[in-house]
C-alpha positions as CSV (number, residue, x, y, z in Angstrom):
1,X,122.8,53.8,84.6
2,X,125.2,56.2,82.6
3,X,125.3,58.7,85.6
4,X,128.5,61.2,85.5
5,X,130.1,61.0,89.3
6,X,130.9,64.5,89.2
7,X,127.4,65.9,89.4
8,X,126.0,64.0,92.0
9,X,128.9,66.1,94.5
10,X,127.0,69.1,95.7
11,X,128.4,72.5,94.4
12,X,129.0,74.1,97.7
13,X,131.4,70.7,98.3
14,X,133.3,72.0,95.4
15,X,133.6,75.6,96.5
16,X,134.5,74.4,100.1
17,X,137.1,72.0,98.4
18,X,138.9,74.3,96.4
19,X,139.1,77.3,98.8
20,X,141.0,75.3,101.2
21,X,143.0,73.7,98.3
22,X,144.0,77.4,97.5
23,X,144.7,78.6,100.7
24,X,146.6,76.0,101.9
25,X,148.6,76.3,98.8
26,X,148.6,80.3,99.1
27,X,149.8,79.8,102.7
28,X,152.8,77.4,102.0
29,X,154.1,79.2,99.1
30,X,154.3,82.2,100.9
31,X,155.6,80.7,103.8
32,X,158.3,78.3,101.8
33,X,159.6,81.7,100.2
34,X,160.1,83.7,103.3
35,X,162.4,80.4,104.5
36,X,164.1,80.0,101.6
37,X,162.8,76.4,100.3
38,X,161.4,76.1,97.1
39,X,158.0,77.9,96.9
40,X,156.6,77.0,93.9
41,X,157.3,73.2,94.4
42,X,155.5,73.6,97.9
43,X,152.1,75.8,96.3
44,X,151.9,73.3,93.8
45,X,151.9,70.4,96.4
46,X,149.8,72.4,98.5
47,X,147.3,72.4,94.9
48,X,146.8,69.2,94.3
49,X,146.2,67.3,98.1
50,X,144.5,68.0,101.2
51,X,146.1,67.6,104.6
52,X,149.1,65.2,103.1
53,X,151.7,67.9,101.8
54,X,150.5,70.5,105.0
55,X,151.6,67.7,106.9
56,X,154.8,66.7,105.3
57,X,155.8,70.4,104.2
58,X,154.8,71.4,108.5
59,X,157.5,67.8,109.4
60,X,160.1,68.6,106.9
61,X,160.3,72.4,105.9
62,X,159.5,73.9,108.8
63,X,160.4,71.2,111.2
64,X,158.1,71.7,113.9
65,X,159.6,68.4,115.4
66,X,162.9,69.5,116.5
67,X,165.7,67.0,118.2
68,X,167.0,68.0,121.5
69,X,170.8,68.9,121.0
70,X,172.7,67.5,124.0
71,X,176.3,69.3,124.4
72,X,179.5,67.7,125.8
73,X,180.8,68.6,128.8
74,X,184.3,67.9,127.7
């Protein structure tokens, strides 16, 4: 009954897992330094979690939701 949780996750899970952790991380430092936020905050969130900080860093940093500026005809 004393199993260790870890080993019972295939290897190639692991490989997958941290790839993606890498590249996402890879992608938004590099990406966070060529718009001036603060890269090494963003890699490091990009480290640790898979989709979360992609989707907060794509919302907030880049701002792919933009608001429509309406102009005054005055």
């Amino acid at each position: 009954m004393n199993s260790n949780k870890l080993s019972s996750i295939p290897l190639w899970l692991l490989v997958v897992t941290a790839f993606i952790l890498i590249c996402q991380g890879s992608w938004m430092f590099w990406d966070a330094r060529k718009r001036g936020h603060n890269a090494w905050l963003w890699g490091f969130l990009g480290l640790i979690q898979f989709p979360t900080y992609l989707i907060i860093y794509l919302i907030f940093a880049r701002k792919i939701f933009k608001r429509k500026v309406s102009g005054s005809n005055s």
